[in-house]
C-alpha positions in Angstrom: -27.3 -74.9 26.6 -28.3 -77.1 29.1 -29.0 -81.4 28.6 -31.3 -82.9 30.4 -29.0 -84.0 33.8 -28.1 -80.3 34.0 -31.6 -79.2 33.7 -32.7 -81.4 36.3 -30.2 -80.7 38.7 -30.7 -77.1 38.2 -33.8 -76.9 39.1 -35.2 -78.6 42.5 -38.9 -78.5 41.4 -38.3 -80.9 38.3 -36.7 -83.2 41.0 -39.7 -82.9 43.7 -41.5 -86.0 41.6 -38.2 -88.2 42.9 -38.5 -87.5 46.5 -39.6 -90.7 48.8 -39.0 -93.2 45.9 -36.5 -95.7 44.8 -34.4 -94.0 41.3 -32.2 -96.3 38.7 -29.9 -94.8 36.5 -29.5 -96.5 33.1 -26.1 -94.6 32.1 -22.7 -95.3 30.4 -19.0 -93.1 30.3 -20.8 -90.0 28.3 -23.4 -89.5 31.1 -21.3 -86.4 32.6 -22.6 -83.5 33.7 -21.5 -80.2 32.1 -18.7 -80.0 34.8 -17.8 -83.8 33.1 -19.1 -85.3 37.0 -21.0 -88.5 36.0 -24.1 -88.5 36.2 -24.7 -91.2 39.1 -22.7 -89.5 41.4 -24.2 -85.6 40.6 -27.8 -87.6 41.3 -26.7 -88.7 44.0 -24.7 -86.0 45.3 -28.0 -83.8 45.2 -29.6 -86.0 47.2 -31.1 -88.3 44.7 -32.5 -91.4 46.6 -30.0 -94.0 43.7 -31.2 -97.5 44.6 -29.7 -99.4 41.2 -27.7 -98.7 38.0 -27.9 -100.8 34.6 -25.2 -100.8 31.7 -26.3 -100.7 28.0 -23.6 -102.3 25.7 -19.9 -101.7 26.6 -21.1 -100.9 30.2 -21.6 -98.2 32.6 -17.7 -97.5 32.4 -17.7 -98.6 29.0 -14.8 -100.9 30.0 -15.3 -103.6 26.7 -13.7 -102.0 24.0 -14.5 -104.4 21.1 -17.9 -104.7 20.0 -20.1 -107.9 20.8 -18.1 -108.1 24.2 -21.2 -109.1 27.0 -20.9 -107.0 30.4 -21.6 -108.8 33.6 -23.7 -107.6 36.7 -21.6 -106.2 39.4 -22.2 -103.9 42.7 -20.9 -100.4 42.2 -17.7 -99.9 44.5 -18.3 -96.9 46.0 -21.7 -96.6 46.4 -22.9 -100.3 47.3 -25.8 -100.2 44.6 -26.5 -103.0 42.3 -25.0 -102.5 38.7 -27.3 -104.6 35.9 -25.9 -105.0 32.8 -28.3 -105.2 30.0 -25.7 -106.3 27.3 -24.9 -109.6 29.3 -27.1 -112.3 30.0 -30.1 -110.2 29.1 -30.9 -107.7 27.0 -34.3 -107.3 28.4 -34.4 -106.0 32.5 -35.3 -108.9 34.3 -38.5 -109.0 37.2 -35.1 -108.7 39.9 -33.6 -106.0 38.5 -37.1 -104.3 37.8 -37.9 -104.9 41.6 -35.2 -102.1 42.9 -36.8 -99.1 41.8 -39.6 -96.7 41.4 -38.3 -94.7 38.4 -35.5 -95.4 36.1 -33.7 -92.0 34.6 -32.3 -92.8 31.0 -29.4 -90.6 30.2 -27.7 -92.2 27.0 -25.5 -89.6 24.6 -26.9 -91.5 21.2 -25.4 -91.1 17.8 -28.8 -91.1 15.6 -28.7 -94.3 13.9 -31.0 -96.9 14.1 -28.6 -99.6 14.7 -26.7 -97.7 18.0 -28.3 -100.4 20.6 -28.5 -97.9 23.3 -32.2 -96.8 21.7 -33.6 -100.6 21.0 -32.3 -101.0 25.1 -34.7 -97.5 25.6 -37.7 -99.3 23.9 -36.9 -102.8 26.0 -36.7 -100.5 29.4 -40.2 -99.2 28.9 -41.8 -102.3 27.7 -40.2 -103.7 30.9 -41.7 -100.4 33.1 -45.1 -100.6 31.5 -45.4 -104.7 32.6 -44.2 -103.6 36.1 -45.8 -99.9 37.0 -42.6 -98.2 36.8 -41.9 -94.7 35.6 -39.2 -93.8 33.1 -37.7 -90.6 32.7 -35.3 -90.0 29.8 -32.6 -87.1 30.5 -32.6 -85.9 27.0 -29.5 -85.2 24.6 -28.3 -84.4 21.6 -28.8 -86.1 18.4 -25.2 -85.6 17.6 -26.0 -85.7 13.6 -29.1 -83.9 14.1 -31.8 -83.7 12.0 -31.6 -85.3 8.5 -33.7 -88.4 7.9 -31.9 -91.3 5.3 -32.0 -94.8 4.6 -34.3 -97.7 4.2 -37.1 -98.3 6.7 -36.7 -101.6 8.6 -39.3 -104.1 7.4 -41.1 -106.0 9.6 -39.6 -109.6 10.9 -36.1 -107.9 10.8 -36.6 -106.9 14.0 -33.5 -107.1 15.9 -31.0 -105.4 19.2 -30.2 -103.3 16.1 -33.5 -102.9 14.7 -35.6 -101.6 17.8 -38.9 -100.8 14.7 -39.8 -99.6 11.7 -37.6 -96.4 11.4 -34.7 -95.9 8.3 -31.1 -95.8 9.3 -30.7 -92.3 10.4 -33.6 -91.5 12.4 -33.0 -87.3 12.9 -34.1 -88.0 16.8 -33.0 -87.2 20.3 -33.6 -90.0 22.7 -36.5 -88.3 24.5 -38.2 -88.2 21.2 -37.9 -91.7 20.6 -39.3 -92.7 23.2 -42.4 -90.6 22.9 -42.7 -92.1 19.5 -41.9 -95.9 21.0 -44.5 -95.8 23.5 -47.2 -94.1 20.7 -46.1 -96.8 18.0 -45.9 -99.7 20.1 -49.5 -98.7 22.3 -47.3 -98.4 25.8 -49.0 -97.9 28.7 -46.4 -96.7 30.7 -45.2 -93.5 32.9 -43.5 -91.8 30.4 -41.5 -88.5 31.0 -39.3 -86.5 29.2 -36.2 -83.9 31.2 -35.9 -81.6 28.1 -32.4 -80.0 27.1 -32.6 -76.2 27.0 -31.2 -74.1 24.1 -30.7 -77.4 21.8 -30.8 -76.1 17.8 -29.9 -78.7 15.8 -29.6 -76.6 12.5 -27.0 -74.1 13.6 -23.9 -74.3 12.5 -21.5 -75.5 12.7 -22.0 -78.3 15.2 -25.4 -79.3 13.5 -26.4 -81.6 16.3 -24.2 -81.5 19.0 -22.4 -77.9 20.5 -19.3 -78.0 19.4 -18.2 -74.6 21.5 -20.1 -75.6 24.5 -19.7 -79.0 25.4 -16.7 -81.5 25.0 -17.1 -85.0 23.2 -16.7 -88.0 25.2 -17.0 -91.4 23.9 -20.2 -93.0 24.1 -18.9 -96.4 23.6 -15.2 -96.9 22.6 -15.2 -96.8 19.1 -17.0 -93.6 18.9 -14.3 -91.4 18.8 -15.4 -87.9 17.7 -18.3 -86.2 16.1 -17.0 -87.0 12.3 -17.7 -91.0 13.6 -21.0 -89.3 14.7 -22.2 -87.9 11.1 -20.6 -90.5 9.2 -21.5 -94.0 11.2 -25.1 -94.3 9.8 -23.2 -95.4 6.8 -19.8 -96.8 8.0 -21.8 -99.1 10.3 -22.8 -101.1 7.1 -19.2 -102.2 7.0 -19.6 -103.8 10.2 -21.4 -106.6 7.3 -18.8 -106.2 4.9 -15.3 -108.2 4.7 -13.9 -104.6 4.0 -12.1 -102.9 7.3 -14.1 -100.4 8.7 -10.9 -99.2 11.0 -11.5 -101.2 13.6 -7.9 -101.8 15.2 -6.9 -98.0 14.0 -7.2 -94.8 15.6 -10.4 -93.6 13.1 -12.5 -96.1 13.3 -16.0 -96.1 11.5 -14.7 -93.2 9.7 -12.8 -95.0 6.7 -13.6 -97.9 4.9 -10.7 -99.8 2.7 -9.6 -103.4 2.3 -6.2 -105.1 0.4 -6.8 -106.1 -3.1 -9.1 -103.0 -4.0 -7.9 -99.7 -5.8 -9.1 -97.1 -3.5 -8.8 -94.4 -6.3 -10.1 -96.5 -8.9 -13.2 -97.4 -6.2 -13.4 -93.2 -5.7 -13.3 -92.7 -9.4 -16.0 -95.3 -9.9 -18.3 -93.9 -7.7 -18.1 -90.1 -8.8 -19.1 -91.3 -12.1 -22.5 -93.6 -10.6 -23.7 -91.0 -8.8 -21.6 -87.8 -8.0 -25.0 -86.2 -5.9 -24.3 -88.9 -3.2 -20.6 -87.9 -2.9 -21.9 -84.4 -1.9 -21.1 -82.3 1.6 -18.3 -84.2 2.6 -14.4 -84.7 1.6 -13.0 -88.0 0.3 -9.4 -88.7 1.3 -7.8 -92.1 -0.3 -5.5 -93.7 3.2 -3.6 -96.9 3.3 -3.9 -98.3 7.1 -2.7 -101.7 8.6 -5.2 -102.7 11.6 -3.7 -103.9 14.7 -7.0 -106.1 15.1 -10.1 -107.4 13.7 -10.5 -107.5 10.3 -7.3 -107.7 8.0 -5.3 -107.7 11.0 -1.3 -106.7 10.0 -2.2 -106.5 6.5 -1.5 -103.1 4.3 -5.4 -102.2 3.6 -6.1 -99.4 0.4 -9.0 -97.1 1.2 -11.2 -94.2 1.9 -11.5 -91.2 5.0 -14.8 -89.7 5.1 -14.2 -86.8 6.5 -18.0 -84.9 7.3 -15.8 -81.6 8.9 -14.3 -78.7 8.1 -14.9 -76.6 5.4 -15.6 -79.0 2.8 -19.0 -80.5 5.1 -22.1 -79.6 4.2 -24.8 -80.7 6.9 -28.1 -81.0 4.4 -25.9 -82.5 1.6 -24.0 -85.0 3.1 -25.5 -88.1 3.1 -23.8 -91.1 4.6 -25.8 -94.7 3.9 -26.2 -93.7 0.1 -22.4 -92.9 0.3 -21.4 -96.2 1.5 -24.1 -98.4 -0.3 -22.2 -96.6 -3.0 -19.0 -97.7 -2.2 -20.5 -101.6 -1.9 -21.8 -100.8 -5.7 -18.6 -99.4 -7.1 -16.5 -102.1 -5.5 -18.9 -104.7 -6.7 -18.5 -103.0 -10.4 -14.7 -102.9 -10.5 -14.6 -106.2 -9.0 -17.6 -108.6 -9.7 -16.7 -111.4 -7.6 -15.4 -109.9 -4.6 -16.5 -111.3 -1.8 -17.8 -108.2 -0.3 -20.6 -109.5 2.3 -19.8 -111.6 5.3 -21.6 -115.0 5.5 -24.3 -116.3 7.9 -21.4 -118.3 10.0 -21.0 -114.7 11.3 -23.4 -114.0 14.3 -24.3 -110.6 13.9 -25.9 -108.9 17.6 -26.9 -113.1 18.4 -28.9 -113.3 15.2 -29.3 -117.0 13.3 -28.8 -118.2 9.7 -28.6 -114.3 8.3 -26.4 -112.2 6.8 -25.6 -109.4 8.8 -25.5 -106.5 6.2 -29.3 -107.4 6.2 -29.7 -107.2 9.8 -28.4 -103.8 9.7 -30.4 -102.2 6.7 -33.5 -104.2 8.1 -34.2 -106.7 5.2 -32.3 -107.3 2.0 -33.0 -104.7 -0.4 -29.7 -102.5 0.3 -27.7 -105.8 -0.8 -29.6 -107.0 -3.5 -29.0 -103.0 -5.3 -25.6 -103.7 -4.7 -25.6 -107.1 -6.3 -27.7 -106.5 -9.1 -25.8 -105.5 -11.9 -28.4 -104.4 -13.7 -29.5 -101.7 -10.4 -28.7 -98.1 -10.8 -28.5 -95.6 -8.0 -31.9 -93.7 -9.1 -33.8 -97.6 -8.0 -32.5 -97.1 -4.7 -33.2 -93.7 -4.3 -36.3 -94.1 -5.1 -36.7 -96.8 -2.3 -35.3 -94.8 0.3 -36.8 -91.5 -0.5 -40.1 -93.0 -0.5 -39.3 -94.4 3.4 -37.4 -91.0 4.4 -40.6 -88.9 3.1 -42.6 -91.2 5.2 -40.6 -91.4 8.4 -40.4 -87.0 8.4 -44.5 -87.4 8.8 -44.5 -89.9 11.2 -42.1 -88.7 13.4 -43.0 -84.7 13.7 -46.0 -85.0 16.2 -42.9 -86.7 18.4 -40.3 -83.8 18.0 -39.7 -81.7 21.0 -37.3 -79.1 19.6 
């Protein structure tokens, strides 16, 4: 198969539109080429007029491992182009930056979750092209955990830089799509254009999403690690709200979830008895791990390895938020007055006076299940199957593949 760099520099007609004008490239480590070349210098090695780069979060060279670490602007050292970072001082490109280009060509590897901030930096590119004339072209990708829609639609005022609109936690998108359905939801008038992939299936087996036996894995931003981290992160990322570790400062980050204090098997136990359905497609490994940083630093942490892999994965049934908003409810059950959230002192993605585990699920209602002792898992399936059913309508017109 072919993504949308390779299909663009394969073919010199889909290029012709790029000839005598100024190109940016928004792009970050996974922006290779199928021969793994980046894809600034392939554009540019095919002649591609590159005027100006910009960095999502992390970077173009995704140099800042941790998360919440800001990028500055810089001038690329071997081509002389401006570099803008747009996880710095802005999140939004500035009239400057805007002012060095013609077209800007989006080629971000996304994971499929609403919270990855490399989509809400797609939507603030094209409100920023539709204010200036620009054009934006999106080199399209895999959606890594393909298709399958889950979670809690975000309700309006939660908008945040990980809540880019009203979509539930795994979206079933590519970016291309996304931005077709940004610029239709949000009334964009704006040069809009979409480099398709070709050959993308996102129901074969057994990559799902993302072709295992055709293409190698490189880290979108540092902590994605592999294609498990892929499937499972549109419900690890919750932990990011949580006191619990979610293996930051391990090798498996955003794949396991654990803590000192809890019973990991007693946690697992718990939850197969709440709701066994929401344990499905996937195998459940108890760990101990000790992170070397962040939360729980150098302690000796009890807990869980999703893995969504091998033979035990099962790409319709696993589903990852209800999984973890389980764990949150069995953890809550065993231990009533852990003190599972993190508070508001914690700015969450430069958000004020709330708690972040709302600013990821987009509004409260995740934590108040989990808090409510009188919630059972059928009330918040009921919530999110209602905003999954409605998402699938709203979002087919957009679907390209």
């Amino acid at each position: 198969m072919k993504f949308g760099i390779d299909h663009l520099l394969a073919d010199p007609e889909l290029r012709k539109p790029l000839e005598g004008r100024r190109v940016a490239l928004l792009a970050h480590p996974a922006s290779v080429t199928e021969d793994l070349t980046h894809s600034l210098d392939a554009l540019i090695a095919a002649g591609v007029n590159v005027t100006a780069a910009f960095g999502p979060q992390h970077g173009i060279k995704g140099d800042k491992q941790d998360n919440m670490v800001e990028t500055e602007d810089a001038t690329d050292p071997i081509y002389g182009i401006p570099v803008f970072s747009l996880y710095g001082e802005v999140r939004r490109p500035t009239g400057q930056s805007m002012h060095t280009f013609d077209v800007v060509l989006i080629d971000l590897q996304d994971l499929g979750c609403r919270i990855y901030t490399f989509i809400t930096t797609l939507l603030y590119m094209l409100e920023a092209a539709a204010e200036s004339g620009k054009a934006v072209w999106v080199l399209d990708r895999p959606n890594p955990a393909g298709r399958p829609v889950e979670g809690l639609t975000l309700r309006q005022g939660w908008e945040s830089f990980v809540g880019a609109g009203p979509m539930p936690m795994r979206h079933g998108m590519t970016m291309g799509e996304l931005g077709y359905w940004f610029v239709d939801h949000f009334n964009l008038d704006v040069d809009y254009r979409v480099i398709e992939m070709e050959g993308w299936r996102p129901d074969d087996a057994s990559g799902f999403g993302w072709p295992l036996d055709e293409r190698i894995w490189i880290n979108p931003s540092p902590n994605a690690a592999n294609l498990n981290m892929a499937r499972a992160y549109a419900g690890t990322v919750m932990l990011e709200g949580a006191t619990l570790s979610e293996g930051r400062g391990t090798t498996r980050p955003l794949e396991i979830f654990g803590a000192p204090g809890i019973n990991a098997r007693a946690v697992l136990a718990k939850m197969e008895r709440l709701a066994p359905d929401w344990l499905a497609g996937c195998t459940l490994r108890e760990i101990w791990f000790q992170p070397t940083f962040h939360k729980h630093v150098g302690e000796l942490c009890h807990g869980v390895h999703i893995h969504a892999e091998g033979a035990g994965y099962d790409h319709k049934a696993f589903k990852p938020w209800r999984l973890q908003a389980l764990a949150f409810k069995a953890i809550r059950k065993l231990y009533p007055d852990y003190s599972i959230w993190r508070g508001t002192d914690f700015k969450y993605e430069y958000t004020n006076d709330m708690l972040a585990i709302d600013v990821i699920n987009g509004g409260p209602a995740l934590r108040e299940w989990v808090d409510d002792a009188g919630a059972e898992p059928g009330d918040l399936d009921a919530m999110a199957h209602a905003d999954e059913e409605a998402w699938r309508v709203e979002r087919a017109p957009h679907l390209l593949y």
